[in-house]
C-alpha positions, 0 to 999 in steps of 0.5 A: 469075490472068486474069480473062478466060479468053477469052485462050488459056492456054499453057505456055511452049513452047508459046507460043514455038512460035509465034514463027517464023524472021525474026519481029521480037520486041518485048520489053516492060520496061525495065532488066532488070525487068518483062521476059518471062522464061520464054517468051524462054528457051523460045524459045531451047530451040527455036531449039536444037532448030530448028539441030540439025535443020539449019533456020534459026531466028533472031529480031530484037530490038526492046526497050525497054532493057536485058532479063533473062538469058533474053533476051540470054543464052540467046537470043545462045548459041543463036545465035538473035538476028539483030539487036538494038535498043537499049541491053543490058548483057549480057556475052553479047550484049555478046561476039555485038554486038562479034563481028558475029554480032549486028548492033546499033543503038543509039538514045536511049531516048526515039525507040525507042517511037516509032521503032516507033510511025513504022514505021522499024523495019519489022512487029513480029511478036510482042510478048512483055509482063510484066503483073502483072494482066490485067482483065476487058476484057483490058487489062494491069496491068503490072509493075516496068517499062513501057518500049515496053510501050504501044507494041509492044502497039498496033503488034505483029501478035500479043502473048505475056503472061507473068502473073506473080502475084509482083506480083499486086495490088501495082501496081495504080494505080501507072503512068500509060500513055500513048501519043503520037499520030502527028504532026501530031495530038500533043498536048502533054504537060500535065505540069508536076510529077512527078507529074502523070498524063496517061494510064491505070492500064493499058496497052490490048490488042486481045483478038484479038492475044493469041496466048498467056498464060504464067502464072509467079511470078517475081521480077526477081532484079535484081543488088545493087550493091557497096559504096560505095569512097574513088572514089565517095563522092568523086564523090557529095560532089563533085556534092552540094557542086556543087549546094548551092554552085549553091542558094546563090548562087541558081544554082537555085531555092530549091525545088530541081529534080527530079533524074534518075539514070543506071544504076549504083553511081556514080549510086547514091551521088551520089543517096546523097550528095544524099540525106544532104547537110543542105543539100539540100532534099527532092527530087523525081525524073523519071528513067529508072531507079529504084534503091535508094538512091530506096526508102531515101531516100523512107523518110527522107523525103528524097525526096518523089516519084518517076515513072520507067519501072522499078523496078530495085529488088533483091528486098529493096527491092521487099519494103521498097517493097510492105511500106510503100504508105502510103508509096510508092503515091501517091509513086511512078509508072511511065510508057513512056520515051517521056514520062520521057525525052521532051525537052518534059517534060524542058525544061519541068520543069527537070531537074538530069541526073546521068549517067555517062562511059566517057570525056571529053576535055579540051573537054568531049565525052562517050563514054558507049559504045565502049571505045576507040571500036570496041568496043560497052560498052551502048550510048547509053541515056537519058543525051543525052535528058536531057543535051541538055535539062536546066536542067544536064547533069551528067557523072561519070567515076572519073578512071582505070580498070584500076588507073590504066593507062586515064585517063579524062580524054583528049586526044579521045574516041574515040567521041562520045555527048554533046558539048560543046554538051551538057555542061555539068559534069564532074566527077571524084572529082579535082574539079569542071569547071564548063564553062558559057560557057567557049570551048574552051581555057578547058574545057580548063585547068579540066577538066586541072586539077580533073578529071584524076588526078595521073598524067595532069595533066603528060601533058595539059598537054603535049598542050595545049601542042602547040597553044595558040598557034597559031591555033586555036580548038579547040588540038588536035594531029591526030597526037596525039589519040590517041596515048593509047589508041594506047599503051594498045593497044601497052603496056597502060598510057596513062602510057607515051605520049610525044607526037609533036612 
């Protein structure tokens, strides 16, 4: 309930009355848990209702990550959305982005918060947040998530809250929120563990910004991941031996190092793998995104501490998570992206990165977004933060996609997210390509030989060949480095390319 009925109380509709046309919305939470739900759905009834009275009515988008259906769904098929930022996985926005109805701009997690706090984004009009309490002097307990939240609370003109009592009382003292100072008065980030706190339980509010407070319960319904396969248990085996191999011969200090993990089924079964690898120490986390397999691996004490700006948790692991706070309220925290994926807090804490690849090529680039380097996928995330950054860059790809037609592993990306300079493991459910201190054609040979499927190999080694030997430090063939997807594109299928000579 709020505790300060100052704030004026509102139903949705209401409330998203008060968004007008060309507004800029920042919307709070991050990985499509701890957003706003309801008011953005209203907000998309109304638009509706604004076209079919023939007036304009279209909002930007400024976000923290990846929202919930009533964002990118029903506000894209109202047509409703002018321009979008920065990372989604929404097929609808997806379709709107790649259409050029929506016009998107994709921005590492880490500078979105603070290309709000700088004003490059121009005025953020509304800010609509999820809290799960608000207190008595008006500042907000958030909930599942924190994202920009901080940010757009201080930058915005004007605040929506939804308060939703399904998290009521649950979250209390689980985030530490801190917003960074305009240079040149920053401070450093006096963290030097997981868990150490730089900033308050709660996210601070001017009282004279909120417009509007939206009471709801409602779960984040967060979409369970499907089973483990052949593919991805190879891939998690492959990154767990990795690490112990490195643990061994004293590649990495024998307390371990806390760990990062992208979004997504393969990221599941490696920190899975990791987690019931016997030679792997009991870990810690600083990441992005926390997943299931965190929740069970902390029950089994096989991870001691995780910090992170959400909980995209399905509603049976946030159950089990509130059902055991002897376990995981001083075990786990919530902080803004600006400091999770901050490259001071990443350098200086050494974190092993874990992140996923649409593709890579034979040198050691990273596409982590453009399906054929045109067509938006999600977008860049957090994955070059802590690529660029940690003690090691791990990268994983299946090696084929669309039942063998698409190969991961290609002559040249077609779009370029984390380059070579950044990569410095890539590995397969094929095998392992430790690329550190090779020159460009020895990454090549390793990632040809232990990372590319059975199908691909010959067809790659005889693009090297193309070049080798000719003078070139980079051997690659400018009329061929393509030629792959240029095949995919006419016949469907990469295995059909035959090489120009």
């Amino acid at each position: 309930m709020v505790q300060n009925m100052t704030y004026p109380i509102m139903t949705d509709e209401e409330a998203a009355r008060l968004i007008k046309n060309n507004d800029t919305i920042g919307i709070g939470g991050f990985s499509s848990v701890g957003v706003p739900k309801v008011v953005p759905a209203a907000l998309a009834r109304y638009a509706i209702d604004e076209h079919e009275a023939g007036r304009a009515f279209q909002v930007g988008l400024v976000t923290g990550g990846a929202t919930g259906p009533s964002i990118d769904t029903d506000l894209t098929l109202a047509h409703a959305v002018k321009f979008r930022t920065p990372f989604q996985s929404n097929k609808d926005m997806r379709g709107a982005i790649n259409s050029g109805e929506v016009q998107y701009f994709d921005c590492h997690l880490s500078m979105i918060g603070q290309d709000v706090h700088y004003g490059f984004l121009g005025k953020i009009n509304v800010a609509i947040v999820e809290a799960s309490e608000i207190l008595p002097d008006g500042n907000l307990i958030l909930s599942t998530s924190v994202g920009i939240t901080p940010t757009l609370l201080k930058m915005a003109d004007y605040v929506i809250v939804e308060l939703n009592s399904a998290h009521a009382g649950k979250l209390t003292g689980m985030h530490d929120i801190y917003v960074p100072e305009m240079p040149p008065y920053r401070k450093p980030f006096m963290i030097t563990a997981p868990g150490d706190r730089i900033g308050t339980i709660y996210a601070e509010v001017d009282p004279k910004k909120v417009i509007a407070v939206v009471e709801t319960n409602m779960s984040d319904r967060q979409a369970g991941f499907t089973p483990l396969n052949e593919e991805t248990r190879a891939i998690g085996a492959h990154v767990s031996d990795f690490l112990v191999s490195e643990l061994k011969r004293g590649g990495i200090p024998k307390e371990f190092l806390p760990l990062q993990s992208g979004v997504g089924n393969i990221a599941n079964a490696v920190i899975g793998a990791l987690g019931d690898n016997p030679d792997v120490p009991a870990f810690s986390m600083f990441t992005e995104v926390i997943q299931n397999s965190v929740i069970d691996l902390m029950l089994k004490g096989r991870c001691n501490y995780v910090t992170g700006s959400s909980l995209s948790l399905t509603d049976d692991a946030l159950e089990t998570m509130y059902a055991n706070m002897d376990v995981f309220g001083q075990r786990v925290l919530l902080r803004s992206q600006e400091i999770t994926n901050h490259p001071e807090c990443i350098r200086r804490l050494g974190i092993i990165a874990l992140n996923t690849a649409l593709e890579a090529d034979i040198f050691g680039n990273v596409n982590s977004t453009h399906v054929c380097g045109t067509k938006m996928m999600n977008g860049i995330g957090g994955s070059a933060d802590f690529a660029r950054n940690a003690f090691l860059s791990i990268f994983t790809t299946p090696s084929t996609a669309k039942g063998g037609a698409i190969s991961s592993i290609v002559p040249m990306v077609t779009h370029t997210d984390s380059s070579e300079h950044s990569v410095r493991v890539l590995i397969t459910e094929q095998g392992i390509a430790d690329l550190r201190g090779k020159s460009p054609s020895q990454r090549a040979r390793l990632i040809i030989e232990n990372c590319a499927h059975p199908d691909y190999k010959q067809l790659l080694w005889d693009y090297l060949k193309l070049s080798e030997g000719k003078g070139f430090h980079t051997p690659h063939s400018l009329q061929n480095a393509f030629r792959m997807h240029l095949e995919f594109a006419d016949s469907g299928d990469m295995r059909n390319t035959t090489f120009l000579k």
